[in-house]
C-alpha positions as CSV (number, residue, x, y, z in Angstrom):
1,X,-90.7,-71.7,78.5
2,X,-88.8,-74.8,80.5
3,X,-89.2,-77.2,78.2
4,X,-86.2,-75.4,76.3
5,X,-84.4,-75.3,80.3
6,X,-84.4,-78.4,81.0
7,X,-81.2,-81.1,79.8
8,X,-81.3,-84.4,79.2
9,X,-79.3,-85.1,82.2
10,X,-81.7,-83.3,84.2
11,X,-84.8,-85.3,82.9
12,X,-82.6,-88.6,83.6
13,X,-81.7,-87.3,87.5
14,X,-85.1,-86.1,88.1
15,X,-86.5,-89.7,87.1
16,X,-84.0,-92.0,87.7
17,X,-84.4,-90.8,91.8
18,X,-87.8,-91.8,91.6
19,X,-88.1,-95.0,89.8
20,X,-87.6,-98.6,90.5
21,X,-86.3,-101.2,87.4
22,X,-88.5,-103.5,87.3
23,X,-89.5,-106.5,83.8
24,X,-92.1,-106.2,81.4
25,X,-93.6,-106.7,78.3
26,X,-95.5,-104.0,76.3
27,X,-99.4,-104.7,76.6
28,X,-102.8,-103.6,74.7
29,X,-105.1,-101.2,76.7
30,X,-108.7,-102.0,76.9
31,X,-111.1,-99.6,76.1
32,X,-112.1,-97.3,78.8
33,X,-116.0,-96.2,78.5
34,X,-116.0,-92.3,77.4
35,X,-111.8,-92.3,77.0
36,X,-110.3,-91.1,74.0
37,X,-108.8,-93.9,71.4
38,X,-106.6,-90.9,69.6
39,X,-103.6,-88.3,71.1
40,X,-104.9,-84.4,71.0
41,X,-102.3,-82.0,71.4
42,X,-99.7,-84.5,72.9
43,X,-95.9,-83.9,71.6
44,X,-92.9,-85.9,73.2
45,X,-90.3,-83.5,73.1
46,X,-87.2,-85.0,74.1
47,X,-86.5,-88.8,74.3
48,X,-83.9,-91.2,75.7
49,X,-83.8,-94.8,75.8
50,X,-81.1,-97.1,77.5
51,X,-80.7,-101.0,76.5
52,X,-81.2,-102.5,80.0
53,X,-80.2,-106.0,78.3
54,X,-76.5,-105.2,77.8
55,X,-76.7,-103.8,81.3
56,X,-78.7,-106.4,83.6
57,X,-78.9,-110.3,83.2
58,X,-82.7,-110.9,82.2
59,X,-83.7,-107.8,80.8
60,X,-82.8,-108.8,77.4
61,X,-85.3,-106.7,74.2
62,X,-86.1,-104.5,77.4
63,X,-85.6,-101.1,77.5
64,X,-85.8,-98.2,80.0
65,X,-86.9,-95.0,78.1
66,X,-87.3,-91.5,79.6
67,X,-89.7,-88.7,77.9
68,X,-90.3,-85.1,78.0
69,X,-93.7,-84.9,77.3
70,X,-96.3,-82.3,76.8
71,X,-100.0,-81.9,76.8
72,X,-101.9,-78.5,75.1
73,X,-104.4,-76.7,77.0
74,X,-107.7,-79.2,75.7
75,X,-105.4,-81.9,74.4
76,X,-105.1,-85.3,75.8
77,X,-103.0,-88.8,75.6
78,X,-105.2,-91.3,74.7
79,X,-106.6,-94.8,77.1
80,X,-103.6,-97.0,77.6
81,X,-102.6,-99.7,79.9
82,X,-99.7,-100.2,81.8
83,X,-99.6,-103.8,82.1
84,X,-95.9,-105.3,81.8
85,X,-94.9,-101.4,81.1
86,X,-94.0,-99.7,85.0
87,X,-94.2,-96.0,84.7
88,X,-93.2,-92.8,87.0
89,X,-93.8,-89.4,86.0
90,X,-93.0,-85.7,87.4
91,X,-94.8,-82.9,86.8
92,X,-92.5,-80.1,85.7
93,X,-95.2,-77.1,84.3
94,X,-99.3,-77.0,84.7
95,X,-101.3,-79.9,85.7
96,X,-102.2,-82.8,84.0
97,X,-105.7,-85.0,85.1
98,X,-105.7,-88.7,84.8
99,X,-108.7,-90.7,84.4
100,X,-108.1,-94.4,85.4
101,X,-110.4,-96.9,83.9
102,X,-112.0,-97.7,87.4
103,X,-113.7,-93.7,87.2
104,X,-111.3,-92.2,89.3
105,X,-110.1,-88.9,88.2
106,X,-107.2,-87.3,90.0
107,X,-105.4,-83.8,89.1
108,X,-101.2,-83.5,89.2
109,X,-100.3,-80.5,89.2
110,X,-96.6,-79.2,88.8
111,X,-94.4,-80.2,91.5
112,X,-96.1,-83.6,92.3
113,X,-94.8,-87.1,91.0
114,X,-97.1,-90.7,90.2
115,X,-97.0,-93.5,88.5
116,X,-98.6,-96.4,87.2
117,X,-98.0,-100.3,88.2
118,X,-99.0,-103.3,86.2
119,X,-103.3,-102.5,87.1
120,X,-103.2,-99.1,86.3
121,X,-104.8,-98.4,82.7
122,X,-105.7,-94.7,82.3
123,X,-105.5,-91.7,80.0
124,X,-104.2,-88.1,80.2
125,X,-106.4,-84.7,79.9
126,X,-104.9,-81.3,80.0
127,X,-107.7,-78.7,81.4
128,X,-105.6,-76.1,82.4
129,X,-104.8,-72.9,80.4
130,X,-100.8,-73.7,79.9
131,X,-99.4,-76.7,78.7
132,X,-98.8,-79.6,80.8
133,X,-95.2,-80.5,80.4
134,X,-93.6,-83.5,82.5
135,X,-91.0,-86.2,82.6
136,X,-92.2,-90.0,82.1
137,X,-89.9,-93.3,82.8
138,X,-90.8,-96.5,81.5
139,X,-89.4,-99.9,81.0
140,X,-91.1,-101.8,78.2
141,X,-90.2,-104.1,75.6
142,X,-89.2,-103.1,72.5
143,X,-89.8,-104.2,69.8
144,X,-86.8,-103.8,67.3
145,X,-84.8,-106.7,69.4
């Protein structure tokens, strides 16, 4: 499988090309009619977070965090918002289908990248037969500083 490929360094390249630093604090989603309020079959494999604070003047108790995530066939990541919390993702394996909290629904399949500014509040759904595996960035606050 190439979740046990891929390198950290890889999943740092892969994002880092594709994502702009940006502040923010971490936010609570509102409830999206019909979403799920729980995680089903969603596992983040590999994690890496940088302290932007020792790196950037006024990004102090920020962080920029980079995931290897993956979705079962049937599983799902529950509603969330990004509000103060800029994302980019890439697709690395299946598809995943995000429903945004406006009723749009739109399928990434592997190959294809997204993300999700400070409007977007949305959830995941795997309906593929494979897992959905991908590589999420994210600045957010955190909350141990």
């Amino acid at each position: 499988m190439f979740v046990n490929r891929l390198t950290n360094g890889t999943a740092i390249l892969v994002v880092t090309t594709a994502f702009g630093i940006a502040p923010c604090v971490a936010a609570d989603a509102p409830l999206v009619q019909g979403a799920p309020a729980n995680n089903k079959g969603f596992e983040t494999i590999k994690k890496q977070t940088v302290d932007l604070g020792s790196e950037i003047p006024g990004m102090e108790s920020r962080q920029l965090r980079i995931r290897l995530l993956t979705i079962e066939p049937g599983g799902h990541i529950k509603v969330h918002s990004h509000k103060n919390r800029p994302a980019a993702f890439y697709v690395i394996q299946g598809a995943t289908t995000i429903i945004y909290g406006d009723g749009t629904v739109k399928r990434f399949p592997a190959g294809t990248m997204g993300y999700a500014n400070k409007n977007t509040v949305h959830w995941h759904r795997n309906n593929e037969k494979e897992p959905a595996v991908f590589v999420a960035a994210d600045i957010f606050q955190s909350e141990k500083m």
